[in-house]
N, C-alpha and C positions, 0 to 999 in steps of 0.2 A: 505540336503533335497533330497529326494529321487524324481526319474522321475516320471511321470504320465500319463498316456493313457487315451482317450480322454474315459470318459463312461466308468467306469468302470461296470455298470448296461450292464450285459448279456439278450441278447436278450432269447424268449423262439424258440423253432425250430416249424419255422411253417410247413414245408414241410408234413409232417405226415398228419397233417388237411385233408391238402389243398387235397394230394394224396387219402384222404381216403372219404372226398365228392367227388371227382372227379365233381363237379360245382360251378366253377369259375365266377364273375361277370364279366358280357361282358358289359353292356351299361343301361343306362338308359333313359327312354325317355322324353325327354323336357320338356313336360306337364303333364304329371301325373305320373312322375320319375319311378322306377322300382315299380312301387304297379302294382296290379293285375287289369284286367278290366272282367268285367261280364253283362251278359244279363240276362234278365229271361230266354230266348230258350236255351240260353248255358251255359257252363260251362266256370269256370274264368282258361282264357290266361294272356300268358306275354302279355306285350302294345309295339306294332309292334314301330321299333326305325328307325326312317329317318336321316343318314347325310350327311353332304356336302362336305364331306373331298376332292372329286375331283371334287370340283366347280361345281356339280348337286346335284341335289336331289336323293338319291336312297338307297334302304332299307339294314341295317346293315349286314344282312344276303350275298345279293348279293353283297357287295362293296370288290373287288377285293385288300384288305389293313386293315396292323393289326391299327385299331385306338381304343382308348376308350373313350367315352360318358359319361359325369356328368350332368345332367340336374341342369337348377336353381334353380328348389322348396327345391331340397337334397342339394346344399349350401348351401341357405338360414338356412334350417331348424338346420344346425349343428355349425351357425355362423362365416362362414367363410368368411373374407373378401377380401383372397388375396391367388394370384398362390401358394404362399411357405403354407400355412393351408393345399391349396387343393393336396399339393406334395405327400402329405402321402399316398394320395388316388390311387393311379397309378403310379403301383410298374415298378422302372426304369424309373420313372423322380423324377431329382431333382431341386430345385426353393428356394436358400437362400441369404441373405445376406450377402456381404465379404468386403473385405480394402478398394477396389475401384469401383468394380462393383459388378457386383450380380452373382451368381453360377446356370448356367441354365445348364443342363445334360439329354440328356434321354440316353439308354442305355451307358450309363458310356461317352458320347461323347458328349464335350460339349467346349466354349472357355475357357481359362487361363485368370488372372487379365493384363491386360494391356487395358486403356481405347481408346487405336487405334483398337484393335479388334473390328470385328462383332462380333456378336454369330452362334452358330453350330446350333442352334434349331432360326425357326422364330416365331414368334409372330405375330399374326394377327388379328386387333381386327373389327367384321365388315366389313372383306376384305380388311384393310388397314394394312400393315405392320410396326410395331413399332420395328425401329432398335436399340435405345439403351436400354443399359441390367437394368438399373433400372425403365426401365419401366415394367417390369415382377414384379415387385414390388410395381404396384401402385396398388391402392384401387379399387376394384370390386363390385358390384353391377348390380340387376335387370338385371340379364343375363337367359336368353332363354336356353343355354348349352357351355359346354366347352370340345370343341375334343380334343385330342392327339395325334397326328399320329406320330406310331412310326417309323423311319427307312426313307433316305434319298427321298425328296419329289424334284427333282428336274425340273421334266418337268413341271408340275403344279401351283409352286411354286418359282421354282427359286432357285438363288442363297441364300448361308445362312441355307438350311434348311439340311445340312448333315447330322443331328441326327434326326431329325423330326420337325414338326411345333406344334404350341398349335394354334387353333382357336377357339376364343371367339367371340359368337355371344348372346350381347343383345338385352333385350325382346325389341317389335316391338307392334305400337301399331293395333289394326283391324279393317278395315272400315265394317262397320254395327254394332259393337259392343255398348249397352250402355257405356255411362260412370259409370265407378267403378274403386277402388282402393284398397288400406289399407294405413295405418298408425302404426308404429310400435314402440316400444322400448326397445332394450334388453342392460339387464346389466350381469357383472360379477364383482360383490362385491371382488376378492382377490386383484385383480389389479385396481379396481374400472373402468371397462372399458364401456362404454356406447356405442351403437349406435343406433340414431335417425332415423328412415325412412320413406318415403311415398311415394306414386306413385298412378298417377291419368291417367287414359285411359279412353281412348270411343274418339266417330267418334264427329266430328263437323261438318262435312254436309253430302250429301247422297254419297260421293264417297272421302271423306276423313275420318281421325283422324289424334290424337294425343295421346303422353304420356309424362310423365313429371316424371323423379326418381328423389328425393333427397335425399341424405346421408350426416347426420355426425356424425365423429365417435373420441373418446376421451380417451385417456387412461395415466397411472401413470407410466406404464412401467411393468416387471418383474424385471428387474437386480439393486440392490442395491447398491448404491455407497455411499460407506463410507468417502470419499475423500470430498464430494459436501454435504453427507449429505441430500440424494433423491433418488427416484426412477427411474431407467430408460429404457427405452427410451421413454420420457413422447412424446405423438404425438396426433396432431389435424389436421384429415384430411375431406375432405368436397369434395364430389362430386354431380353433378348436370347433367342432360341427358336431353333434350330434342330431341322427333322424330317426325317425320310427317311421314305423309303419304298418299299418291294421287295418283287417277285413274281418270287420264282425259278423258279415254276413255277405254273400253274393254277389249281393247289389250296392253293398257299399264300401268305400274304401276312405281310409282315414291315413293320411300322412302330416307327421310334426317335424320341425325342425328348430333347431336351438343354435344358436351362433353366440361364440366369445373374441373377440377381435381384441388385443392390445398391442399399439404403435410406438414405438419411442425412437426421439430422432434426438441429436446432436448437428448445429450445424444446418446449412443448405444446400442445395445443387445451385449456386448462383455465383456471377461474378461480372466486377467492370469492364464492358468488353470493347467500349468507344469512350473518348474525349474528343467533341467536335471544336476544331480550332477557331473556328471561324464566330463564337462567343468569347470574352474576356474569361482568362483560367478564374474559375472560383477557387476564392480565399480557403476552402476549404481541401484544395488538391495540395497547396502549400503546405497545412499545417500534416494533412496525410504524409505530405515527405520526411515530416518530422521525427514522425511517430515511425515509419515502415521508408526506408531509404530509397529501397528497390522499391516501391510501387509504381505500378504503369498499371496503362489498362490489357487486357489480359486476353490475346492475339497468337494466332498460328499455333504454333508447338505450344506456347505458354498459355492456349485458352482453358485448360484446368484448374490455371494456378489462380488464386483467390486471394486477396485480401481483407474482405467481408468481418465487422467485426467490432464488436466495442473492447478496449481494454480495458473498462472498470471492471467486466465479468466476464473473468477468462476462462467460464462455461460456454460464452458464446450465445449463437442462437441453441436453442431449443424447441421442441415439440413431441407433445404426446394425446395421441387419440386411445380413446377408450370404448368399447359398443357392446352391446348386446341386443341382442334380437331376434324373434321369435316367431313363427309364424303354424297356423295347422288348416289343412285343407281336409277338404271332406266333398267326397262326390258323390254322389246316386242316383244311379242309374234304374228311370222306370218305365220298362219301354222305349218307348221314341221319347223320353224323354230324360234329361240329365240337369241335375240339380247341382251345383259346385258353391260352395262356402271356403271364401280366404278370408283369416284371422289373422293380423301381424300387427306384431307390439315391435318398437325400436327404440331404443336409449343410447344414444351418441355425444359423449364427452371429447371439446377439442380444446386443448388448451397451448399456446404458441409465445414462447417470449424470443423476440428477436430485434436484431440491428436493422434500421432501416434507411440509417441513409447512404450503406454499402460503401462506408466510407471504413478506414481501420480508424478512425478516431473516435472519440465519446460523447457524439453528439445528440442524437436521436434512436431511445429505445424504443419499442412496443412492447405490452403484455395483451393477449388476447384470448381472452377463454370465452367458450360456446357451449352449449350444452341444448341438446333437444330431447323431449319424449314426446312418441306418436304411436297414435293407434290409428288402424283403418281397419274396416269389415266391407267385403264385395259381399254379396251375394248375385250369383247367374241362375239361370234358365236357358237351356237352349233344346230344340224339338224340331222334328221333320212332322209338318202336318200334309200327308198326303205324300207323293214322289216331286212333290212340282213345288210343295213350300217350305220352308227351313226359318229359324228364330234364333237369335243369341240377344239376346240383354239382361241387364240388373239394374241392382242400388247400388251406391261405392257412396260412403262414408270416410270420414279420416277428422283428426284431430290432433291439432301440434299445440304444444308448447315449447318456446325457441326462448332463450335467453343468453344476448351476448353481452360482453365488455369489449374497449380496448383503450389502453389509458398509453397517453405519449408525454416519451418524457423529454426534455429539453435540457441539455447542458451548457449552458454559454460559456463557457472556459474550453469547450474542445479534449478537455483531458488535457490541454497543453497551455492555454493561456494565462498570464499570469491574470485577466481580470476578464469576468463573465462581458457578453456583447448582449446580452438580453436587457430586458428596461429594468435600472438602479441596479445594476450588478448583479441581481438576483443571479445565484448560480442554479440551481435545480428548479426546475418548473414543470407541472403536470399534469394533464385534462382526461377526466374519464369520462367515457360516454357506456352508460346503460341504457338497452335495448331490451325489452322483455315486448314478446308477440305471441299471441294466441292464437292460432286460426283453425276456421273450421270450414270443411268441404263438403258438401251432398251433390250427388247426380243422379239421375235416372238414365239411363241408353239404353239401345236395342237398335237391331240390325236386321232387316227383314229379307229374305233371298226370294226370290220369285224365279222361278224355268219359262222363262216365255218361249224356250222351245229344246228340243233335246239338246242341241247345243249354245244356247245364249241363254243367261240367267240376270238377270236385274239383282243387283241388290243395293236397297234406300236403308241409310242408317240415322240416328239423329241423338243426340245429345245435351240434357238440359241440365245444368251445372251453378250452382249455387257459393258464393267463397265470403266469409265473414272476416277479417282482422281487427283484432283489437290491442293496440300500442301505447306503451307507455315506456316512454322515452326521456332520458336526463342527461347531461352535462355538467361535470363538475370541474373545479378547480381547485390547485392544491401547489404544494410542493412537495420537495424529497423526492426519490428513487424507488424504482422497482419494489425495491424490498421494505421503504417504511414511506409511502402516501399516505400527504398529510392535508386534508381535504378541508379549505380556508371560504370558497365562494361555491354557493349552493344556487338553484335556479330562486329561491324564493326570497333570497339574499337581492336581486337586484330585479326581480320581474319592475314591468311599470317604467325602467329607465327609457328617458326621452331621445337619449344620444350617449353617444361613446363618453363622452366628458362624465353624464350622472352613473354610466354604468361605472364606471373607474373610480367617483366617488362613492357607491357603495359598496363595493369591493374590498375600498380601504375601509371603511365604516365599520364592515364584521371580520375583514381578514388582517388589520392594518399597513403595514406597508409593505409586506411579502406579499399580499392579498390582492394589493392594489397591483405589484409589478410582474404577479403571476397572470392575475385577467389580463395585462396591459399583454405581456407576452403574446398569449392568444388570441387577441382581442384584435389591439394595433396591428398587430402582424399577420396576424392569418385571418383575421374580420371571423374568428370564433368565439361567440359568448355563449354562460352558462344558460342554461334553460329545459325548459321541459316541456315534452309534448303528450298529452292524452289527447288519442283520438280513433274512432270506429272509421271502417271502410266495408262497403258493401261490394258485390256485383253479382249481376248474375249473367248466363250466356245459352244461347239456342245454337249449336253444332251441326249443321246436316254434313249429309255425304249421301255420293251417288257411284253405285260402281254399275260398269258392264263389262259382263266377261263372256268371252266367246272362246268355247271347248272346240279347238276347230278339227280335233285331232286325239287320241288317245294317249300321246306324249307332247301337245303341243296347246297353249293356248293363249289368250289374249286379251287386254283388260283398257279400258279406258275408267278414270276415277275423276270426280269434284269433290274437296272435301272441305272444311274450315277449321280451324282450333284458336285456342288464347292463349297465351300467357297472362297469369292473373298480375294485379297492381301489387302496390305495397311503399313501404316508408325508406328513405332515402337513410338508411347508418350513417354518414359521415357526420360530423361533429359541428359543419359549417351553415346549418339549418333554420337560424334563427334572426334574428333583429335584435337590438341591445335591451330591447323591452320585453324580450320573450316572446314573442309570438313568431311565427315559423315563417320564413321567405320561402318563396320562389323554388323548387326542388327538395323539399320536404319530403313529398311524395312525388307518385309517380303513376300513371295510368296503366290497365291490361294494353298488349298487343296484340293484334290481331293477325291472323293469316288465311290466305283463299291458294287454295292448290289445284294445282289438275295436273293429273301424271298418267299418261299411257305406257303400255309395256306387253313386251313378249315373250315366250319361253317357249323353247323346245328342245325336248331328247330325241337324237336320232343315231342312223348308225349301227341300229341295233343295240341300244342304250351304253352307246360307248361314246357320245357323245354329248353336254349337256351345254346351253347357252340361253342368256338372257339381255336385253334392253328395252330399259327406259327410258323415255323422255320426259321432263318434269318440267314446271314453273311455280315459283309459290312465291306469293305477294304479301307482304307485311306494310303495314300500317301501325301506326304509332311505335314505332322500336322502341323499348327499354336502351338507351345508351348512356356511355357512361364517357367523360373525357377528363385528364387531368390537367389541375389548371397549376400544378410545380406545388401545390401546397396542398391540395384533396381531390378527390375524386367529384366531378358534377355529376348530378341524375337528373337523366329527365325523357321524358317522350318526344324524339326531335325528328324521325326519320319515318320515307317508304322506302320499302330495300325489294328488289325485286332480286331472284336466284332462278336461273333455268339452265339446261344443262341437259347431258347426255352418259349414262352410264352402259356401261357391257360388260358382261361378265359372264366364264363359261369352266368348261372342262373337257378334254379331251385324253381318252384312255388309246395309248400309241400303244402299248405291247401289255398283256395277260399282269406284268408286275408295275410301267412304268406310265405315269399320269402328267398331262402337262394343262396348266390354267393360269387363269388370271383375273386382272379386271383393270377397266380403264374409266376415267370418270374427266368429262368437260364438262366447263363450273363458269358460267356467265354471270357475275355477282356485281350488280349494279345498284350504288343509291338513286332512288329517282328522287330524292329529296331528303334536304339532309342540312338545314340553313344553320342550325346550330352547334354545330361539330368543331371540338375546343381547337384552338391552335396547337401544334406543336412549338416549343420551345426556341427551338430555331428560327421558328415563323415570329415568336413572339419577340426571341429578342433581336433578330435583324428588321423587325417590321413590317417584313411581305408577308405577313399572313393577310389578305384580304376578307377586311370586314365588311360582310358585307350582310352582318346579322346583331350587331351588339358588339362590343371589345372584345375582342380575344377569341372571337369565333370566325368561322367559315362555312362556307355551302358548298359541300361533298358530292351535290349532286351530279350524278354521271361516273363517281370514282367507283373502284372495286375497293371493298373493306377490309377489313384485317382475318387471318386464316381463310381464306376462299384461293386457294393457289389454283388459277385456270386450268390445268392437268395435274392427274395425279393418275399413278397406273400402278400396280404388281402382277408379276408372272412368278410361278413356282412350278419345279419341277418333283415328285415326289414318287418315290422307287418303294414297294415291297413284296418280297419274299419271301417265301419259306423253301429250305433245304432241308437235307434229310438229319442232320443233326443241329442247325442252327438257323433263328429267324433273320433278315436284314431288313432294315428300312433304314431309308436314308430321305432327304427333302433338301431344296433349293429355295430359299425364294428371294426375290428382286423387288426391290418396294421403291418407289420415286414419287417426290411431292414435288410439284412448281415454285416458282417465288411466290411470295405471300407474304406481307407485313403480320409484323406481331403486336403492334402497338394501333390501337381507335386514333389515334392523331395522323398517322399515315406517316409518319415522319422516314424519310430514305432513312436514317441509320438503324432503323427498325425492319428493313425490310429483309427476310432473309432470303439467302440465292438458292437455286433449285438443289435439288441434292438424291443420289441414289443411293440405298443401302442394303445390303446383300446378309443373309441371314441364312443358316443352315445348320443342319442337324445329320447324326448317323449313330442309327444304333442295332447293333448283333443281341438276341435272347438265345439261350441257353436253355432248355426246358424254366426251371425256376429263377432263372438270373436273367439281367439283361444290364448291360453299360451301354451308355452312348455321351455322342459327344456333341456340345451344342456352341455355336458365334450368332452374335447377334453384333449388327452393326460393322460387319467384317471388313466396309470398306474404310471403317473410321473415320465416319465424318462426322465435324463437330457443327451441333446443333442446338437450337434451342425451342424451349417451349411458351416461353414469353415475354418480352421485354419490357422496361418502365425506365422513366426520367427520373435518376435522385433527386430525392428530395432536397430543396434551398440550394441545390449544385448545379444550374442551368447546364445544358450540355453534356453530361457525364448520365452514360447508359447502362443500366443493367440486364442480363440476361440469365433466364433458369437454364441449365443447361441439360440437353438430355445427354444420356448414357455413351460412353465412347464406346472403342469394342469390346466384345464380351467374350470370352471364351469360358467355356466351362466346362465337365465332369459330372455325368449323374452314376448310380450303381443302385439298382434296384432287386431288391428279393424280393418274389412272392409267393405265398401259402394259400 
């Protein structure tokens, strides 16, 4: 069987487009999205766009930072429920599903799968920051807009944000406003996917309201699994928002919000989508033909079809997330001076049992549950002292408790053998690893503006950031299955062993000889022993930044930035950490990264504000990368790389007639390691040989390559129509979205690499005074794509991939009151 590259569907080259409008989509505005506005006296402008990317209010034009703007009525309208839909839209981020966590990236910089990491991008929803990576993947709804800031946000922001942040701010409801709402229900008959929704606002006394969003949303899946005999990933998710909002007095305004989030999935978006021939077939493709006759890897017309899957539990994979969270702000305003308090409390349940070596056979399960609670309290200031000086800084506080599991089971019979291959026949075998982390965050920032003249303003920001972790970490050994572990070798059971031989004899000592051939499993085979780690980590970091911005113009201006940020350290999860003595090797932990930025950039409205465009030029340099490589058996951590990203982005809007708007945006991505000596082999590499060592066994030096998600181009242009007639509304929208090639896998390996790809997206929908339907396609060219790829485990050569969404066609019908 021949290898196979991810996509064989050749993207079309957008560059030409993009180059020959020369206007690119820069932003849209929150409330009446990029449509036109018009007076009788005047003629129709763009709709002037406010955001909050540096914690004020100030207009898109003046804000000294490349960000981009999606307003809620333009998700809404194209059905979009979640960061990975909206990824396409805003070229140079990416937001997918992978093995263990989620794939968040904006210009190609992003974290590796290991579930001890942070992420490089933060997430903020409401001013409150949501640190783990599947929460980039929860369900969305009833949002106001969603910015992007590209390029290291550290003074403002904090740690975490090396690549940029995504801030999500949902709708709010307005004191004076009647009560009104809508009620909605959109389906897409291929998948049979529904979502229910409704949302009720208006004030309930003369210096309050409320709002209240409900969503649920149901679906069959895309990915076919032949194995189970269903669709998948069948998922029932249900979100519910309540806000208030209070003005006790004049000067102050008090707004709460309350979120209930619950996820339930069946199944994956995943599937084998290469067998590279060119390694000997593993034993285990054999026994897969056993079990599932038809199995092949899963190409062309057949890449939905699935095989994925254990048959001792013909529930399959599973997952369910659970959240609540809370948040209340409060401003006040006294004089030239504004006082702002964010509160947010967050409780995030994730719990996942799934097959992992993407085989239909019975070889390797996971169970993995997570669980976090976190508080954080901001307090701001921000003041104009004089016309010529201006202040924004606070304290930002936060406090997690994170505790994960993941226990892996091993069956050495296959489901199919008549005697186990694991050491003494042992049939079941099983290692848990607990992970309990506490940490805590303090910083102080501010941001000073200075007018060194009516049109050029200085502004020095700085950032001093404080981060504590405390870990306590175990490995266990057992046997049995998912449903009854039986837990034989404990770390305290074999600390002090001198070598494999004594670890093995005291294994047998308290486990006897299930004990002995469960460590021997883990042990011999994967060089993982029981053990435990208690241990504190400190750091702390000093952030400046330096902006200059030149107002050269009343719709035009110009900015040069120096800035720096971190990503903080922390403890390597995987289970393979230790020495037979218990004490922690090599990759246990892992050091902060660093990053130095500088990014210039231009904006201007012209035209008569019928015109709006933007570029930037960027560089950002990291040092010490958090990387992650898999060695066929776990994931390694460590801090091995400089990665250098520079580039060029554009982005505009142009208003062609009184109803119809034409934009875009284009983005070149120079993604270079300048050093990278430890970067695992790929599989390929490792089992023909050519991987060139030329840093330790099984490594390589990347230095000079491009990395994984950095596609050198990436571009969208959209075209969006609205009007009003004398008895009916239209709006209708286009858009064109293209990513370059780009590997999906840290090992660089060609069968990870996917080929460029264009995909075409559109909406049309007619209102009626109180009615409106419209109809929405996403992915209208049906290409099959994915969000990340991995090497099965123990199966050299055999690739899996998440797949994203084929095409989508749907039906919304909306009442509103």
């Amino acid at each position: 069987m021949s290898h196979t590259r991810i996509n064989k569907l050749g993207g079309v080259a957008m560059l030409p487009i993009i180059l020959a409008t020369v206007c690119p989509a820069f932003a849209q505005d929150q409330e009446l999205e990029t449509y036109s506005t018009q007076t009788e006296d005047s003629e129709a402008r763009l709709s002037s766009v406010t955001v909050t990317a540096r914690k004020r209010d100030e207009s898109l034009i003046n804000a000294p930072i490349a960000v981009s703007v999606i307003g809620g009525a333009e998700i809404e309208s194209q059905g979009v429920v979640n960061l990975e839909q909206l990824s396409a839209r805003v070229p140079g981020l990416q937001v997918g599903r992978a093995v263990q966590t989620s794939t968040i990236f904006i210009r190609g910089v992003g974290s590796g799968v290991n579930r001890g990491f942070e992420q490089s991008v933060g997430l903020y929803v409401d001013g409150i920051y949501q640190p783990r990576s599947r929460q980039f993947t929860a369900s969305q709804f009833d949002l106001s807009q969603v910015e992007v800031l590209r390029g290291p946000q550290g003074v403002l922001f904090g740690k975490n944000t090396v690549a940029g942040a995504i801030k999500i701010e949902t709708a709010s409801p307005k004191i004076g406003e009647p009560f009104n709402g809508y009620a909605s229900v959109a389906w897409e008959p291929e998948f049979d996917t529904r979502h229910y929704s409704t949302v009720v606002s208006g004030s309930v006394a003369k210096n309050a309201a409320a709002r209240l969003a409900l969503r649920f949303t149901e679906t069959d899946g895309y990915v076919e699994n032949r194995l189970f005999n269903r669709d998948e990933a069948q998922r029932e998710d249900s979100l519910a928002r309540l806000s208030l909002a209070w003005e006790p007095v004049g000067n102050l305004s008090l707004e709460g919000k309350l979120a209930y989030v619950k996820m339930e999935g069946f199944g994956k978006e995943a599937a084998v989508y290469a067998v590279d021939d060119r390694l000997p077939a593993p034993s285990t493709i054999a026994l897969s033909k056993l079990v599932a006759p038809d199995w092949a890897p899963s190409t062309g017309d057949n890449a939905y079809i699935s095989y994925i899957g254990n048959p001792q539990y013909n529930d399959g994979d599973a997952e369910s997330t659970e959240s609540l969270s809370g948040s209340i702000k409060a401003e006040w305003e006294l004089g030239s001076i504004s006082l702002t308090s964010i509160t947010g409390y967050s409780n995030f349940e994730f719990d996942q049992f799934h097959d992992v070596d993407f085989l239909p056979i019975s070889f390797i399960q996971n169970v993995e549950p997570e669980s976090l609670d976190m508080f954080s309290q901001e307090l701001r200031i921000a003041t104009n002292w004089g016309d010529r000086v201006t202040f924004i800084g606070g304290l930002y506080y936060e406090d997690q408790d994170a505790s994960f599991e993941a226990t892996t089971y091993f069956d050495g019979t296959f489901g199919v053998r008549p005697q186990s291959i694991l050491p003494g026949g042992i049939v079941r075998v099983g290692q848990r690893t607990y992970f309990d982390q506490k940490a805590k965050a303090l910083a102080l920032f501010g941001e000073l503006g200075l007018e060194l003249t009516d049109s050029i303003t200085l502004e020095l920001g700085l950032r001093y950031s404080e981060d504590e972790k405390d870990i306590d970490k175990s490995v266990v050994v057992g046997t049995g299955d998912p449903t009854n572990f039986n837990i034989l070798v404990t770390p305290a059971d074999t600390v002090g062993s001198v070598d494999l031989a004594e670890y093995l004899q005291r294994a047998a000592a308290v486990g006897g000889t299930d004990g002995a051939n469960a460590a021997a499993t883990y042990a011999a085979l994967l060089n993982r022993y029981a053990a435990e780690l208690i241990d504190t980590r400190k750091e702390d970091h000093l952030d400046p930044s330096i902006k200059l911005r030149w107002q050269y113009a009343s719709q035009g201006s110009a900015y040069l930035s120096y800035s720096t940020g971190y990503k903080s350290g922390g403890y390597n999860f995987s289970p393979d950490t230790a020495e037979p003595d218990g004490s922690p090797r090599p990759g246990h932990e892992f050091e902060d990264e660093n990053v130095t930025a500088w990014e210039a950039g231009i904006k201007h409205q012209f035209m008569e504000d019928r015109a709006r465009v933007g570029l930037a030029l960027f560089r950002s340099d990291l040092e010490d990368l958090q990387v992650t490589s898999w060695s066929g058996t776990g994931f390694v951590v460590g801090n091995a790389a400089k990665l250098r990203v520079q580039g060029i982005e554009l982005d505009g809007q142009f208003l062609l007639s009184d109803a119809l708007e034409l934009g875009g945006s284009f983005s070149y991505l120079d993604h270079e390691f300048q050093s990278f000596p430890g970067a695992g082999c790929s599989v390929i590499e490792s089992g023909l040989g050519t991987c060139p060592n030329s840093a330790g066994l099984g490594t390589k030096d990347l230095a000079g390559q491009r990395g994984a998600y950095a596609p050198e181009y990436s571009a969208n242009v959209y075209f969006a129509y609205d009007r009003s007639f004398r008895d009916f509304d239209l709006s209708a929208r286009v858009d064109i979205n293209y990513k370059g090639d780009m590997y999906l896998d840290g090992d660089l390996d060609p069968n990870a690499l996917q080929k460029a790809y264009t995909k075409l997206n559109a909406s049309v929908g007619i209102g009626f005074d109180r009615y409106e339907v419209r109809v929405f396609g996403r992915n209208l060219t049906d290409e099959t794509t994915y969000t990340f790829s991995t090497d099965a485990p123990l199966s050299p050569g055999v690739y899996v991939g998440w797949l994203e969404e084929p095409r989508v066609i749907g039906v919304e019908g909306k009442l509103k009151f």
